[in-house]
Structures are given as C-alpha cells and as structure tokens.
DSSP file (Angstrom, degrees, kcal/mol; ACC not computed):
  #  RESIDUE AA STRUCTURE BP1 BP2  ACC     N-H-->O    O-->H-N    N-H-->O    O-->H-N    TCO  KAPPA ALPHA  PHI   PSI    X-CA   Y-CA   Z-CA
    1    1 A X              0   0    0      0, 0.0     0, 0.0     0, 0.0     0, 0.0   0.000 360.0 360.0 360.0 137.0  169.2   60.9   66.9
    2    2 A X        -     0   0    0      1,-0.1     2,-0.1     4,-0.1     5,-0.0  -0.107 360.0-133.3 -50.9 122.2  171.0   64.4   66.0
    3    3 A X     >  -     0   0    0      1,-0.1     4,-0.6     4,-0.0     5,-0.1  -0.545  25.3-103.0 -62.4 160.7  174.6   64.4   67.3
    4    4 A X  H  > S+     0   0    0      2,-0.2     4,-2.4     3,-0.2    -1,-0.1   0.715 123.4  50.7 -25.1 -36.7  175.8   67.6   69.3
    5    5 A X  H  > S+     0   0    0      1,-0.2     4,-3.1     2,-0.2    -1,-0.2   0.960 106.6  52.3 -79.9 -33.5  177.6   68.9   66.7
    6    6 A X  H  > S+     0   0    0      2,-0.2     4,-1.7     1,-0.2    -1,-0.2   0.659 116.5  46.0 -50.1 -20.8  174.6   68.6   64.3
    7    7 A X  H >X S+     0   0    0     -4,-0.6     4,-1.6     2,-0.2     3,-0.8   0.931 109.5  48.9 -84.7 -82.7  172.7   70.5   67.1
    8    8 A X  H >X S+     0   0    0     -4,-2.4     3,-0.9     2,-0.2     4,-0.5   0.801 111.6  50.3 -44.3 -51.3  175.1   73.1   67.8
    9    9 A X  H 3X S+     0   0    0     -4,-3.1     4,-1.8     1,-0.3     3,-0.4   0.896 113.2  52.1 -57.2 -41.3  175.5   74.0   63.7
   10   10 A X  H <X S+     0   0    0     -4,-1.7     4,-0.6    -3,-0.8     5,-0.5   0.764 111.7  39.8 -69.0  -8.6  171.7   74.2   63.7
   11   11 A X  H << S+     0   0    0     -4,-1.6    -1,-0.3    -3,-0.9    -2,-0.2   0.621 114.3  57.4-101.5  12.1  171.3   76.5   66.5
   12   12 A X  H  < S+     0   0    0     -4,-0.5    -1,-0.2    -3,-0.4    -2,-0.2   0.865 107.3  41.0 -91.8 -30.2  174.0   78.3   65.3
   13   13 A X  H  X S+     0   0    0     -4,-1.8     4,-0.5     2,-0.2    -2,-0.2   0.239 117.8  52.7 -85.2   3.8  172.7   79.1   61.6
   14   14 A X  H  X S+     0   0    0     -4,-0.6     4,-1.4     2,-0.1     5,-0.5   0.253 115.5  43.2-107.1 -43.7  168.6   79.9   63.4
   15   15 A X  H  > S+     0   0    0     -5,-0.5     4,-1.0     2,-0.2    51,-0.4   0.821 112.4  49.2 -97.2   7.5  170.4   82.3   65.7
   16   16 A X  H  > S+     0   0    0      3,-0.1     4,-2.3    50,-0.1     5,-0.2   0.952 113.3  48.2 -80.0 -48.5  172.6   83.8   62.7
   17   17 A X  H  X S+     0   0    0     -4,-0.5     4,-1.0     2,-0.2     5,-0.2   0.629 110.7  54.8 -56.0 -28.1  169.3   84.2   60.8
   18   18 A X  H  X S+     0   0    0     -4,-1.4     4,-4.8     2,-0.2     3,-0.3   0.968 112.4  41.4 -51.9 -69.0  167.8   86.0   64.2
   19   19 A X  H  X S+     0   0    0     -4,-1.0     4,-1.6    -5,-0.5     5,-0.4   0.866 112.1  53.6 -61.2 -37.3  170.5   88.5   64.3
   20   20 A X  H  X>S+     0   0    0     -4,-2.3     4,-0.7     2,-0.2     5,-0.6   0.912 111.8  41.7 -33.6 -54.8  170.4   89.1   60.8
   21   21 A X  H  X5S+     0   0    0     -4,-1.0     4,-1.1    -3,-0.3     8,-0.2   0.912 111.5  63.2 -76.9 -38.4  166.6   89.8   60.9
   22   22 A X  H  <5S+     0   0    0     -4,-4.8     4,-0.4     1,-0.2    -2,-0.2   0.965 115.8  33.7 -51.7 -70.4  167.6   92.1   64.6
   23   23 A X  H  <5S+     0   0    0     -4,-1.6    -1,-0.2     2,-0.2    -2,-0.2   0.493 119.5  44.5 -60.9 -13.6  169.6   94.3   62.3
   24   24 A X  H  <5S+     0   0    0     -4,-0.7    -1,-0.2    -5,-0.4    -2,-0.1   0.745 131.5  11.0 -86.4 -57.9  168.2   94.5   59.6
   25   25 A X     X< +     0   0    0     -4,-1.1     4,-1.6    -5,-0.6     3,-0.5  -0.113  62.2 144.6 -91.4  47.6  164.6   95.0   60.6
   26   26 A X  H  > S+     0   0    0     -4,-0.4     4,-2.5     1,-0.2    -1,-0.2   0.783  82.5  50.0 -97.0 -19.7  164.2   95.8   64.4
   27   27 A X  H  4 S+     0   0    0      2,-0.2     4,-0.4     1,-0.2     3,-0.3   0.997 114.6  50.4 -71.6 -34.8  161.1   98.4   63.7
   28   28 A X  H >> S+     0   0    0     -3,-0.5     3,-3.5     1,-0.3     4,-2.6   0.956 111.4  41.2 -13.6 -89.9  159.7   95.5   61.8
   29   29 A X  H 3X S+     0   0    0     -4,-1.6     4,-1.1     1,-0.3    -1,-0.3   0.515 114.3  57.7 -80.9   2.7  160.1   93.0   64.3
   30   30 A X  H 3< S+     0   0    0     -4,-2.5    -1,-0.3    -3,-0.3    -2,-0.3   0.346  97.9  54.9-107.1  21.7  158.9   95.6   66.8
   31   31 A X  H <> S+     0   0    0     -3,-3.5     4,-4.2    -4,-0.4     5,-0.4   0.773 106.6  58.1 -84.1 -43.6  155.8   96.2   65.2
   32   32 A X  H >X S+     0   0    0     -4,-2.6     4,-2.6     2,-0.2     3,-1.1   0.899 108.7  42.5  -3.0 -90.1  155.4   92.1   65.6
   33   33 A X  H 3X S+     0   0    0     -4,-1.1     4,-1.4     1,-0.3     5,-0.2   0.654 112.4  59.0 -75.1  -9.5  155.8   92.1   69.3
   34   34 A X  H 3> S+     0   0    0      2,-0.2     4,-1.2     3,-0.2    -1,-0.3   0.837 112.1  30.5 -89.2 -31.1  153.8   94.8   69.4
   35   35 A X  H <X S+     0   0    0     -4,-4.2     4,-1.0    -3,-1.1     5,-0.3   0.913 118.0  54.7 -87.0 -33.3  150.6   93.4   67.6
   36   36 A X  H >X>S+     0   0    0     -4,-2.6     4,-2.9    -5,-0.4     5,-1.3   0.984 109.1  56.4 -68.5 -56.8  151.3   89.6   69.1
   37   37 A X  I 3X>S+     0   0    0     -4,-1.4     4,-1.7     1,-0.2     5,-0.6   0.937 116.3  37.8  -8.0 -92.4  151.4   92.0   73.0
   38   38 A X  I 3<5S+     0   0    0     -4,-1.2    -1,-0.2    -5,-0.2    -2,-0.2   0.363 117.1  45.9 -87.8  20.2  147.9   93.2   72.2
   39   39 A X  I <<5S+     0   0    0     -4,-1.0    -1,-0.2    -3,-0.9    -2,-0.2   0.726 129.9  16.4 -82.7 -59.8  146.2   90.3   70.6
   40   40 A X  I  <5S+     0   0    0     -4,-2.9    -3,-0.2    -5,-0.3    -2,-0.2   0.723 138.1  29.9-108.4  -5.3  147.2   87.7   73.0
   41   41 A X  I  <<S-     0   0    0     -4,-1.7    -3,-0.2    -5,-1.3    -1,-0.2   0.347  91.6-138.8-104.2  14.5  148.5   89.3   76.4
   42   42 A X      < +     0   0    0     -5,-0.6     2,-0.3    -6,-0.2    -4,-0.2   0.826  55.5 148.2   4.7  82.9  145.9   92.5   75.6
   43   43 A X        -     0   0    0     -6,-0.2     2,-0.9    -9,-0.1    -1,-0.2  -0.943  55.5-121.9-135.3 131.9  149.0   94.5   76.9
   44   44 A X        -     0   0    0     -2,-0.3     2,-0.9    -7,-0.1   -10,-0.0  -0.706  28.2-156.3 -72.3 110.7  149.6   98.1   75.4
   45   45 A X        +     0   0    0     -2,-0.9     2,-0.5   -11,-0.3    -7,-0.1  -0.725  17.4 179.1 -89.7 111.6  152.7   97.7   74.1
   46   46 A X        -     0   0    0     -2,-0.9     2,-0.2     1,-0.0    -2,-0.0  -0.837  19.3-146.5-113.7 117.4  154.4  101.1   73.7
   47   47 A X        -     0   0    0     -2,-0.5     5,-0.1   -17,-0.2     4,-0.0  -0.279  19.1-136.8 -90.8 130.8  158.1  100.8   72.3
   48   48 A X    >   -     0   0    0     -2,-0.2     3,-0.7     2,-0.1     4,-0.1   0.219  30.8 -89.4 -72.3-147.7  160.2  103.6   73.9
   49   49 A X  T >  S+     0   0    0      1,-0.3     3,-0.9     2,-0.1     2,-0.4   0.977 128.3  47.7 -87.0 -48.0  163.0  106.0   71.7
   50   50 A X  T 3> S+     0   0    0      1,-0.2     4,-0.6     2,-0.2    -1,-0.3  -0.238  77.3 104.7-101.3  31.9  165.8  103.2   72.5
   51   51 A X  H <> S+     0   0    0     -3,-0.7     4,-0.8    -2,-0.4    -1,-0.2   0.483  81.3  45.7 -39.2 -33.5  163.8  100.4   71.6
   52   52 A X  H <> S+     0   0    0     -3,-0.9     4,-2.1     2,-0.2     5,-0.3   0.854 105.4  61.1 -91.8 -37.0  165.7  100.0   68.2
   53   53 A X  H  > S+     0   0    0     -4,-0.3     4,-1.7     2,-0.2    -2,-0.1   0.939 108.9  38.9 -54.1 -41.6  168.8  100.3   69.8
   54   54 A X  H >X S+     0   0    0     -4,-0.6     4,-2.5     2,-0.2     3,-0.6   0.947 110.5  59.0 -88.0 -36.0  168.2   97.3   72.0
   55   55 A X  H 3X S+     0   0    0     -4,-0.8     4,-1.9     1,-0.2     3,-0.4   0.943 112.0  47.8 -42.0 -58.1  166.4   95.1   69.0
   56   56 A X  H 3X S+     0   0    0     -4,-2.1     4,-2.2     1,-0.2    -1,-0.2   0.732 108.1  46.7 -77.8 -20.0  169.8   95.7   67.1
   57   57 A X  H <X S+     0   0    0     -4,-1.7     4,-2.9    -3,-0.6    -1,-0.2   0.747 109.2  59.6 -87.5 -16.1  172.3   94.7   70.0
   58   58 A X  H  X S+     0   0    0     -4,-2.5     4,-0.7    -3,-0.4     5,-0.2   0.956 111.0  46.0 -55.2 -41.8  169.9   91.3   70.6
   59   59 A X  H >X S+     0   0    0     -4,-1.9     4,-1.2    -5,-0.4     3,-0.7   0.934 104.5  51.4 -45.9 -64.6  170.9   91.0   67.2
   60   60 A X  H 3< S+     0   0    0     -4,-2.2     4,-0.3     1,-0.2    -2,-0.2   0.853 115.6  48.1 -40.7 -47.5  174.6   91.7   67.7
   61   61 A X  H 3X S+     0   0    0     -4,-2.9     4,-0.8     1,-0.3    -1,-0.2   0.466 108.7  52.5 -95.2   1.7  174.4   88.8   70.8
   62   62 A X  H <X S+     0   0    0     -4,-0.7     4,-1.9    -3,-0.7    -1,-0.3   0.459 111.6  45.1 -83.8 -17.3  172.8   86.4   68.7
   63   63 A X  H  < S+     0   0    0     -4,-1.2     4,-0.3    -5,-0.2    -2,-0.2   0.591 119.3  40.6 -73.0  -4.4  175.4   86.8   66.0
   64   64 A X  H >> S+     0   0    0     -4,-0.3     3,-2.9     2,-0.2     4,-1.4   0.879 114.6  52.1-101.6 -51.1  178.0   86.6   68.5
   65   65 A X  H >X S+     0   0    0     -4,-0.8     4,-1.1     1,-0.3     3,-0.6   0.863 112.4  54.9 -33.0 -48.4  175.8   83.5   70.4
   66   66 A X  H 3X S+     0   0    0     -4,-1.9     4,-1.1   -51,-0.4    -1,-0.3   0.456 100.2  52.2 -81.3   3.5  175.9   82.0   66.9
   67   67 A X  H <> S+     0   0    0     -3,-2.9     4,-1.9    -4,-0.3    -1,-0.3   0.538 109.7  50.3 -88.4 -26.8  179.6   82.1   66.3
   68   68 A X  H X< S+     0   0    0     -4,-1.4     3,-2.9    -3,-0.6     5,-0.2   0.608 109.4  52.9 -69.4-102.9  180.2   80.2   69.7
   69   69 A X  H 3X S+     0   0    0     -4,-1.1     4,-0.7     1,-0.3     3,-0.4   0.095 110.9  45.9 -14.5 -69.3  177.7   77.7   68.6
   70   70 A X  H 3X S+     0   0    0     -4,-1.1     4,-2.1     1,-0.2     3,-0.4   0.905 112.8  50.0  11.0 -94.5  179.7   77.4   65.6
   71   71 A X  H <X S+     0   0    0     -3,-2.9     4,-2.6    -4,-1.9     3,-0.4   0.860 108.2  52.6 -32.4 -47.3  182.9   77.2   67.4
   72   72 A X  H  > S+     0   0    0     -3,-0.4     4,-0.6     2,-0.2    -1,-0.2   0.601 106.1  51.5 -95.2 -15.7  181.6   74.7   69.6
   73   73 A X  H  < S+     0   0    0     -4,-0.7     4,-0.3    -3,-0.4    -1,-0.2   0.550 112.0  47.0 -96.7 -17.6  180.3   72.1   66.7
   74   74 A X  H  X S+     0   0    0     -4,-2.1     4,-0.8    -3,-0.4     3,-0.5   0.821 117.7  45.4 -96.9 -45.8  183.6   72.1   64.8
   75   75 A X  H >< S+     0   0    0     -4,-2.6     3,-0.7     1,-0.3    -2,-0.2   0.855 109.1  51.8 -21.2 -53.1  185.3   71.6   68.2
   76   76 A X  T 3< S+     0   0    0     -4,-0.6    -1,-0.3     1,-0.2    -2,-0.2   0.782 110.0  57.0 -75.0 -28.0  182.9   69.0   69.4
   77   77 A X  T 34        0   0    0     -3,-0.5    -1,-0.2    -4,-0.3    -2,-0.2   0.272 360.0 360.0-104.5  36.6  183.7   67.1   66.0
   78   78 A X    <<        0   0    0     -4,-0.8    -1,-0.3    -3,-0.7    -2,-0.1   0.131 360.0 360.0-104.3 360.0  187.4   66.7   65.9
C-alpha cells in the first residue's frame, strides 16, 4: 500500500498536468464540457464571455493546489 508521501507527489504531478492543460487550452477543454453536457446530461451548455477567464484561474489553483501537495510529501517524508 502507497505511503502518504507517494500519494501526495502523485496528486501533486495529475493536478500540475490539470493546470497545465487549464492554461494552455481552456477553449479546448471547454468545448469538452460542452459536448460531454449535451451528450450525457442533454443540458445546453452555453459558455459565457468570461468562461476562459475562469478555465484559466482553475488552472492557476490547481498549480498552486499542486505545489502544496508537493510541499506536503517532502514534509511528510523527513
């Protein structure tokens, strides 16, 4: 079984790779939620003007999330 720290490094490198993909792509990854919305919740999703703005600060707080995480795995292994 995975130690903590082994835990914490992985969720720290899957939410750097999030925020990475939030800033790089956010129209990208809101055409995504927008075809996965009307294929399996048949909800129109219609993304407003500040739609990219908030895909890219999810981004920013999963880089940031993933820097605790980080933090928190070399802590936990001293």
């Amino acid at each position: 079984m995975p130690n903590l720290s082994r835990l914490l490094r992985a969720a720290a490198a899957l939410h750097l790779l999030s925020g990475i993909a939030h800033l790089v792509a956010p129209d990208t990854l809101t055409g995504i939620v927008q075809s996965v919305y009307d294929e399996v919740l048949a909800v129109d999703f219609q993304p407003r003007e500040a739609t990219t703005t908030r895909v890219r600060l999810l981004g920013v707080a999963s880089i940031a999330f993933a820097g605790l995480c980080y933090w928190l795995s070399t802590a936990d292994s001293t």
